[in-house]
Each structure stands twice: as structure tokens, then as C-alpha cells.
N, C-alpha and C positions, 0 to 999 in steps of 0.2 A: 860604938856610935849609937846616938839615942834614935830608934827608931821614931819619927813622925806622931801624932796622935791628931784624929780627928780632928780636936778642936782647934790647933793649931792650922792645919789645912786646912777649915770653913770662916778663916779672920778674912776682913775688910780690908784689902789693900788700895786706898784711895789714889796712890801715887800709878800703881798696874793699871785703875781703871780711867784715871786720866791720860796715860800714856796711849790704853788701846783707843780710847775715845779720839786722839787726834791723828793715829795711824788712819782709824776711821773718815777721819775730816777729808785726811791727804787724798785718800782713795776716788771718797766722794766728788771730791773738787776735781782731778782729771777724769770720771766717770761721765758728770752735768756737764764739764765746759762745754764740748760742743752739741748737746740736747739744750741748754739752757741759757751757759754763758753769750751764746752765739742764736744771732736771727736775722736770717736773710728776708730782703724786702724788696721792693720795686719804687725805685724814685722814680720823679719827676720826666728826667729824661730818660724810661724806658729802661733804663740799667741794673743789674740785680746791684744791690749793696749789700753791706754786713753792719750791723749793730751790733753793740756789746749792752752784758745784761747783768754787769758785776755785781749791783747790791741785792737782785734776785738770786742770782748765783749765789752768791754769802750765805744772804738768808735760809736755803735753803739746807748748805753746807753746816752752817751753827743748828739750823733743826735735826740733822741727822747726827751729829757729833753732841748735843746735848743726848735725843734722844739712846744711840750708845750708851753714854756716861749713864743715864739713869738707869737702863736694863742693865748694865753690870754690875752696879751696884743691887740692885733688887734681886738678879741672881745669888750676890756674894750672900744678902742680906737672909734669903730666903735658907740658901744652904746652912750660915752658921745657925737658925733658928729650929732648920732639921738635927742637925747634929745634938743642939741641945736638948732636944728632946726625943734624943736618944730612939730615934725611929719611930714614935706614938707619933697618932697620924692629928694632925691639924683639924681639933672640933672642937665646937663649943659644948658646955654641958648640957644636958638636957633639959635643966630649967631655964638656966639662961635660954638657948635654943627655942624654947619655950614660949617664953615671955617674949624675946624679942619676934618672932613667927606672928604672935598676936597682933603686939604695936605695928609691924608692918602691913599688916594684911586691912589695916583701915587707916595707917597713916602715908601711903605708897598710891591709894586711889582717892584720897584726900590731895596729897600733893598734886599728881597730875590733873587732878579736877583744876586746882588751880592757876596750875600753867597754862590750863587750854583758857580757861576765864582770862587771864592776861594776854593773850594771843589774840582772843576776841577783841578786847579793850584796846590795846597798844601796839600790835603789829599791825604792819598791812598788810592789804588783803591781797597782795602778789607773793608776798612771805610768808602767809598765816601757817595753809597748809603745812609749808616745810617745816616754820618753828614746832607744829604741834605733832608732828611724825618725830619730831628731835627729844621732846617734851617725854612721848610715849616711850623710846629706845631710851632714853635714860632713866627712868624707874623700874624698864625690865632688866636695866644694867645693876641698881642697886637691889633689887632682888635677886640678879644670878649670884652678884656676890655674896649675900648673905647665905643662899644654899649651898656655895663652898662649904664651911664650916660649919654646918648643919647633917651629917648627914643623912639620920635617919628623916628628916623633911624631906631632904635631897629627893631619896627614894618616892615619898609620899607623891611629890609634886610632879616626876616621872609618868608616875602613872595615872596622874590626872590632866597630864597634862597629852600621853597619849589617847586616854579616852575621848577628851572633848576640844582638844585645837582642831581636826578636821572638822566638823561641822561649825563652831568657830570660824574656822577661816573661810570655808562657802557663804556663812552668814553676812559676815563682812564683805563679799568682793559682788555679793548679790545685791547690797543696800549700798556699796564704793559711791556710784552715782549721785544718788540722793546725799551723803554727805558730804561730798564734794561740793554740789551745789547749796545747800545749806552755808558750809564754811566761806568758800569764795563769791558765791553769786555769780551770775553767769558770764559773768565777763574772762574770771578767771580760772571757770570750770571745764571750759575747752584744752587747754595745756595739758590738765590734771590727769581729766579723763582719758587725752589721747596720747599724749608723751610718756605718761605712766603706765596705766590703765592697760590699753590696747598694749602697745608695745610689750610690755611685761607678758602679758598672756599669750601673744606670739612665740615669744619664746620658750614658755611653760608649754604649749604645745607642741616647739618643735624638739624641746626636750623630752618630753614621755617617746615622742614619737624615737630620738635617737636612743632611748634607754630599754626601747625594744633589742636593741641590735647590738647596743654595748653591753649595757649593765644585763637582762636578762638571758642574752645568747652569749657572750662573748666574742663578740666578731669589731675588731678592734676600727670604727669606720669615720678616715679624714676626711672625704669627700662627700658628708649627708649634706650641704650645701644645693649639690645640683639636683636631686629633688626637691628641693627648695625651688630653684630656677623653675624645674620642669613645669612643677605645678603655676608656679605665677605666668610665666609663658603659654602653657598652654589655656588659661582664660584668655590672657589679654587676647591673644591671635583669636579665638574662637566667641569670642565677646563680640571684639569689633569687627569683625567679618561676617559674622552669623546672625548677631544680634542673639545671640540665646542669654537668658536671666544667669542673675549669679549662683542660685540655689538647683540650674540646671547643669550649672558647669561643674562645681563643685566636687559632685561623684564622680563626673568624666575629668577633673584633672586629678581627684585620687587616685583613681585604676592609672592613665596613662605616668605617672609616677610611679605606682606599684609595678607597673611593664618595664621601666628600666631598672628600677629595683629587682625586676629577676632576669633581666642582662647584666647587671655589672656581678649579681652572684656566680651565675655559669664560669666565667673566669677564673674566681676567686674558690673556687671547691677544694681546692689542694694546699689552699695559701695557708696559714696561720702565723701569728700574732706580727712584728714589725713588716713582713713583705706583706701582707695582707693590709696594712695602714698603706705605706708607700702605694699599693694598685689604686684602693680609694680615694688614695689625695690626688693620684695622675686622672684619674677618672670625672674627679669634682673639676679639674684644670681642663679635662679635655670638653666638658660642655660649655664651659665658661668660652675657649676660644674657638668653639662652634656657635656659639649666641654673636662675637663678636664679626667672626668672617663670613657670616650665612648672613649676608647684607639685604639678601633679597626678600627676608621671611621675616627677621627679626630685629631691621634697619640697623643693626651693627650697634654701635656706639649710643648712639641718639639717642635710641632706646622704641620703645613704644608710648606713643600720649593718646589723651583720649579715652582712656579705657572705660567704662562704662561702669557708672556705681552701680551699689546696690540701692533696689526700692525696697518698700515697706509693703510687699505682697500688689507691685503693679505701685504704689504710689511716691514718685518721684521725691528726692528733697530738694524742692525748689523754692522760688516764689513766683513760679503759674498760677491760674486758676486751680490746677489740678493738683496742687503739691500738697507735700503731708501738710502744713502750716494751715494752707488756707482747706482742707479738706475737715481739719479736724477745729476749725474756728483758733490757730492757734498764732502768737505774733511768731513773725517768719525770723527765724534763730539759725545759728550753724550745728549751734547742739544737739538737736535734736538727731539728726544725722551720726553725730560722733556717739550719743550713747546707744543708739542702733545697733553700731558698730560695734559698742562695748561688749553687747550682752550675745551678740553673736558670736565674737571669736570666744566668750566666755562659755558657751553652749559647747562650741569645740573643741576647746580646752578638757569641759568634764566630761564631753564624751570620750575624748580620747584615753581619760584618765579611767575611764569604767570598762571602755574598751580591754584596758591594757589589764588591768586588774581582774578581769574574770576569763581572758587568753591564759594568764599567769595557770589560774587553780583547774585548767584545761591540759588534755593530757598532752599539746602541742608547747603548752607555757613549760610544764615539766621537763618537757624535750628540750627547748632552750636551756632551762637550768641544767640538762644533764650535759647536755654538749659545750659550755659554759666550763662546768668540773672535772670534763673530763671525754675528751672526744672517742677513746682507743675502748674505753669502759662505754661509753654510746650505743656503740658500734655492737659493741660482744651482746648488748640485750636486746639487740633488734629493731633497732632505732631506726630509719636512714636520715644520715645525715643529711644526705641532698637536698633533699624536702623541710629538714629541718633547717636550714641555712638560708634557703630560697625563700621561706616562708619570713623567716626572720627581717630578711634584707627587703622585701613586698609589704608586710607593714609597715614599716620602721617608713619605709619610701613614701606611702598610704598618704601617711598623716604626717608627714613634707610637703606632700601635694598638697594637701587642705590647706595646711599655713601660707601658700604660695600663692596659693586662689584668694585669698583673704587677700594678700598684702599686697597681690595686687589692685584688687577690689577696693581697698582703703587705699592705695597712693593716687589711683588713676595713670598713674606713668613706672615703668619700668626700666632699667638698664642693666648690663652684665656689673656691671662698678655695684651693683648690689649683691652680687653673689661671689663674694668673693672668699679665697682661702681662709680671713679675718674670722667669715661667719661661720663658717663651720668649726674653728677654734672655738669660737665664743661658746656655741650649742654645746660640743664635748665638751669643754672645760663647764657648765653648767652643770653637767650630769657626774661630771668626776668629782666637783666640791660637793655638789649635794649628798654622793652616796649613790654608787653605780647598784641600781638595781630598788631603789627608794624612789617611790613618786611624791613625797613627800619634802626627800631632800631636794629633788631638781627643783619643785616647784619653791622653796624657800630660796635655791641659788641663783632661782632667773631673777627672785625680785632684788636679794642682794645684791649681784653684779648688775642687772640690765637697770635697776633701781638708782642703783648706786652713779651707773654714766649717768642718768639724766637729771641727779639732784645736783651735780657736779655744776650744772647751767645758773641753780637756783644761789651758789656761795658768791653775791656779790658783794657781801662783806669785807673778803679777802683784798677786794681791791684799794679796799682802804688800807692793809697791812703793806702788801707789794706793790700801789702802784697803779693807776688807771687804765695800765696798759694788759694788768695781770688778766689771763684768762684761764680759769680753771679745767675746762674741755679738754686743752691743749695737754694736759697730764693726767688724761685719764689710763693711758694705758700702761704708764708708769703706776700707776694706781693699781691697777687689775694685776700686774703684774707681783707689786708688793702682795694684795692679799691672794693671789695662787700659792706663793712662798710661805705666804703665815699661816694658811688654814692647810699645808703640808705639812708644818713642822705641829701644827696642834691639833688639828685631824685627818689624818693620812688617810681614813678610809672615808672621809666625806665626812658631812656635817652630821647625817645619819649614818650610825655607822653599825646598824642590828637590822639582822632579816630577818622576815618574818617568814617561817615557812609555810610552801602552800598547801601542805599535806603535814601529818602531825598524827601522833599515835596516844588517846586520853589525853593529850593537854599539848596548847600551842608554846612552846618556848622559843624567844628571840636569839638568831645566832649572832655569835659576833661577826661583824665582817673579814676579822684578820683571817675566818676559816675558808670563806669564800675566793674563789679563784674569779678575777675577775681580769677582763678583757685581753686573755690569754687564747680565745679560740680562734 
């Protein structure tokens, strides 16, 4: 019997890949029926019904069974192409490589110059933005490609692109504002600013703050949610009962955060990795139905309204006599207010990221990472753990409080239906795609996921595809959920996935992540 040969095993079987392609179909179609095929409603007379939603359903069944059909092929296609070449790795040569490096690097900021110029011209100005954020992700698309098979660029562009994207990216979220109003005008720089802008950056800081406690200590925690509550709770109650400023509350709802941050550790000293989740997620549940049942403090359900913005150092945004508008001869705007808003939680953002960043190369940041790699080795060098845990779980809480003081301060109303089990998923799942122990990564995953729900609002296009009833919102976490699975199967340790260490002997080397033991403590 003739043994097999490679090239035989890497052929194109089109007939296998249409077979699996509709195995696929079948699956998807009783998956969607009742998520999609099906939608319940309220008619006229007060009654629930049911709607059928067949050519949605289809629709979406022929997109997943095409898309199949194409990734198995592009698999088959890719393997027989390795095979052929005999294990040599997929580059181009170095002149070509070359040459084409050239033509891109002035024909790539040529292009997108001119799709923003068409954006300007012929989109609207409710679209603009979105088209020219789409404009930009697609030439940084046709440049990743090209540094596939390049790869001594590959290399090149690594390390340029670690040197200068952080200041890069402060650059840009510092000037966010002003371009946003430039692009949209002010009508439609309110959305931008604060459905984007703000929201994004709440998350980027309650992500450093959880990457305290996962990625640097390893303390595995579902419930960072209810310092989240604590801190927004404890303003609104002390706002509106006290009248005290937002810039006063702010540090007293850190600390009073960081206070239950080292209650819910005392508990947890002996826990590690799954029962140590399980205490955290009953702990985030048990504030949640102490916010609900304590009617008398924190009106239950209802919520708290009213809560008191912030001023601009004593100056109201109104339109009084006394308000920022008329104080500063200005026409009375909403905006004004929302970029306030911007640059404050932006303030708290990098402080929290400078925070975290010089704790790290602190001999308490060490301790994290050593308790992290290795609790029983901790211990034997004279570590204490206790204080090393407490400490952990008190920051991480810290700067949940701050985000909670904000988000309260930017809604004016609060309710427990805010703090729910959802957001604490949201938070970890941030810090797990970005690269547990990367401030870098989280701050890229909060803008792709928390980015990514809110441009979801912006595809009304689709509704000309599916239908005027399509609402894209509706699958968002169908969405989130697809790319949890795909940036596991293409990057398990996060999006960044190299440490950087915070001590070093003559010279800094990045480690990989696969060495790092992460959310094991």
C-alpha cells in the first residue's frame, strides 16, 4: 500500500468543502431560529405575538455558509501552497519587498487623503466621521497585509511602531475634540464626543484599573463591577444630600471603594484561581441586590436622579447669567459641557495609566508579578502575601471608584440595571483581549469592543440590505461574542502578547506571554 504524500493530502476538495459549508448552514439555521427567525411584540390589543423573520434568518444563514465555504477553501488553498514550497516561509524578496515598501509609504497616505476629501465632498455629515474612521482601518488593513510577506519591514515597523504609537495616540485623543468638530460641526460633535469619546475612556480606565488585579497580581476578579456601583453611589448620595463639588467627592469615593476592595480580599486570602472568580461574581451580585432592596438609601429600582453635574471650577453649564456660556461671552451650546467631560475622564484615564505604570517598577508592583508566577515561591522570599492581595484588590477598587464618580457625574441618574454581571464581563473580557498585564492592549480593546457597540448605531445602510425594520444594536453581542472566539483562535494571549519587564539586567528584553502565568493567583 502506497503510503500518502503531502501533495496529495494539501489538494482542493471542492465537493468536502461544499458539503461542510451546508452541514454548516443546517447548524446555523436551528442555532438563529429562535434569536432571529423569531420576535416577539406587543399588539394593539395589549397581547404578546410572534413574528417570523424568514428572509432575515436566510440572509444571514447564506452569510455564514458562504462565509464557511470561503475559509475552507482559503485553508485548503493556503496549505497546498505551503506544501509547495516545501516549508520556506512566505516572503517576498527583498527588492521587490523594497520597491513595493516605497510605492506604499506615499501611495497609502495619498489614498486615504483622498477618501477623507470624498467624505468631505459627498458624505453626510451624520456619516462623515464613520466613513473616514473606515477610510483609515482600511489602509492600515492594506499595510498589515503587505508586512505579512515582508518580513524583515515586519521587524522594522515593530519597532517604530513601538517607539512612537504611545505618544501618537495621547496626541490624537488630546486634539479628538477639535477634530471632531472640525469634521461634523457642532451639531453632530455631541454623539461623537460623548458616545465615543467619553464612553471609551471609562472603560480604558476601568480597565487599567481591573488589570491591576488580573493581569498584574493574578487574582482572577468577576465581580470589579460593584466598585464600579460603590464609587457612582457613593457621589450621587453625597452630591445630593451634601451638596459637596464633584472634584470633592471624587477622592472620597476612591478611598470608600478602595474600603471594600479590602473587605471583599479578607475573604478571599486562601481562595485561588476558579473559587476565587465564583466569591467575586457572588460579591459583585451581592451589592447589586443590596442597591436594589436598601429602598430606603438608594430608592431601589428607580434609581437616584438629579445628581448634580460637574462645574467648570464653580461655573455652572447653563444658560443663567452665571453660566459657562454667558460668563465666558460664549453662544450657549450642549458641547461645551460634553468636552469638559471629555478631557476630565481623559485626565483620569492617564493618570490612572501613570498610576499603574510606576506601582508596576515599585517594589509592591514586583510583588504582584511575583504572586502572579508563583504564590508558594512569594512566600519562601518574604513576601506577605496578605498585604500583597489587599493591596492589589484596594487599587484595582481605587480606580472603579473614580470611574463610578464620573459616570455618575456624567449621567445625572443612576440605577442598579447599570451594574450589572454584563459589565463586569465587558471590563475582564477588555483586559483578556488586550493582553492581561499590557496597558496598551486594554486601552486598544476598550476602543475595539466598547468602539465597535457604538458604531454598530452608525450601519444604517444595512437597512437597505435586510429591511427597515433591521436594527443592528440588536446583534451586538452576537458580535462580541464572534470576535472573543476569533482573537482566541489568532491571539490567545491578547492582542499584545510581550512583557515588558520591570527590572532587567544591561538590557530590556520583551517576554513572551506564553511564559507568563496569568490569572492563576
Amino acid at each position: 500500500m502506497q503510503a500518502p504524500t503531502p501533495a496529495r493530502d494539501a489538494h482542493i476538495d471542492f465537493a468536502d468543502a461544499a458539503k461542510d459549508a451546508c452541514v454548516t448552514a443546517v447548524l446555523c439555521f436551528f442555532l438563529l431560529l429562535p434569536l432571529i427567525g423569531f420576535k416577539t411584540y406587543q399588539n394593539i390589543h395589549n397581547e404578546v405575538a410572534l413574528e417570523t423573520r424568514w428572509p432575515l434568518l436566510f440572509a444571514f444563514v447564506a452569510i455564514v455558509a458562504i462565509g464557511r465555504l470561503l475559509v475552507t477553501l482559503a485553508i485548503a488553498f493556503w496549505r497546498r501552497h505551503r506544501v509547495r514550497r516545501a516549508g520556506a516561509p512566505i516572503a517576498l524578496d527583498p527588492t521587490t519587498a523594497s520597491r513595493l515598501a516605497n510605492t506604499l509609504r506615499w501611495a497609502l497616505p495619498l489614498a486615504a487623503g483622498l477618501m477623507l476629501f470624498y467624505g468631505q465632498l459627498f458624505v453626510d455629515a451624520d456619516r462623515r466621521l464613520g466613513f473616514d474612521f473606515g477610510a483609515i482601518i482600511a489602509v492600515l488593513a492594506v499595510w498589515r497585509f503587505f508586512l505579512r510577506f515582508a518580513p524583515a519591514h515586519r521587524a522594522e515597523v515593530t519597532k517604530t511602531f513601538k517607539r512612537w504609537f504611545p505618544p501618537f495616540a495621547i496626541g490624537f485623543v488630546l486634539v479628538y475634540p477639535a477634530l471632531v468638530l472640525s469634521i461634523t460641526g457642532y451639531g453632530g460633535a455631541v454623539k461623537w464626543i460623548d458616545n465615543f469619546g467619553i464612553q471609551i475612556l471609562i472603560y480604558v480606565m476601568l480597565g487599567f484599573g481591573l488589570n491591576i488585579v488580573v493581569g498584574l497580581a493574578g487574582l482572577l476578579d468577576l465581580g470589579y463591577v460593584a466598585f464600579y456601583a460603590v464609587g457612582a453611589y457613593s457621589y450621587a448620595l453625597l452630591a445630593k444630600e451634601f451638596g459637596f463639588s464633584f472634584f470633592m467627592l471624587l477622592p472620597l469615593a476612591g478611598c470608600l471603594a478602595a474600603f471594600w476592595g479590602i473587605l471583599l480580599g479578607f475573604p478571599v486570602l486562601r481562595l485561588r484561581g476558579d473559587y476565587l472568580a465564583i466569591v467575586t461574581l457572588a460579591f459583585g451580585e451581592i451589592i447589586r441586590l443590596v442597591l436594589i432592596n436598601w429602598v430606603d438609601l438608594t430608592n431601589g429600582y428607580a434609581g437616584i436622579t438629579g445628581i448634580p453635574r460637574p462645574t467648570f471650577f464653580g461655573i455652572p453649564f447653563n444658560a443663567d447669567d452665571n453660566g459657562f456660556a454667558a460668563t465666558f461671552g460664549l453662544e450657549v451650546r450642549p458641547i461645551y459641557r460634553t468636552i469638559f467631560l471629555y478631557y476630565v475622564i481623559l485626565a483620569l484615564a492617564l493618570l490612572t495609566a501613570f498610576v499603574t505604570v510606576r506601582l508596576r517598577r515599585l517594589p509592591i508592583g514586583r510583588a504582584w508579578e511575583a504572586l502572579r508566577e508563583d504564590e508558594i515561591a512569594c512566600r519562601s522570599l518574604g513576601i506577605n502575601t496578605t498585604n500583597t492581595k489587599l493591596t492589589a484588590f484596594a487599587m484595582g477598587a481605587m480606580f472603579g471608584g473614580f470611574a463610578g464618580s464620573f459616570f455618575a457625574a456624567r449621567q445625572g441618574f443612576i440605577s442598579p440595571e447599570s451594574f450589572t454581571f454584563l459589565e463586569s464581563a465587558t471590563i475582564l473580557a477588555i483586559v483578556v483581549l488586550g493582553g492581561m498585564g499590557s496597558q496598551i492592549g486594554v486601552a486598544i480593546a476598550a476602543v475595539v469592543m466598547i468602539g465597535g457597540t457604538e458604531i454598530l448605531r452608525e450601519l444604517d445602510f444595512l437597512k437597505d440590505i435586510f429591511g427597515p425594520d433591521f436594527d443592528p444594536t440588536q446583534y451586538r453581542m452576537l458580535l462580541f461574542g464572534f470576535a472573543m472566539v476569533a482573537i482566541m483562535v489568532w491571539r490567545p494571549r491578547g492582542l499584545i502578547a510581550t512583557r515588558a519587564p520591570s527590572l532587567f539586567l544591561k538590557q530590556r528584553k520583551a517576554i513572551s506571554g506564553s511564559l507568563v502565568k496569568e490569572g492563576h493567583g
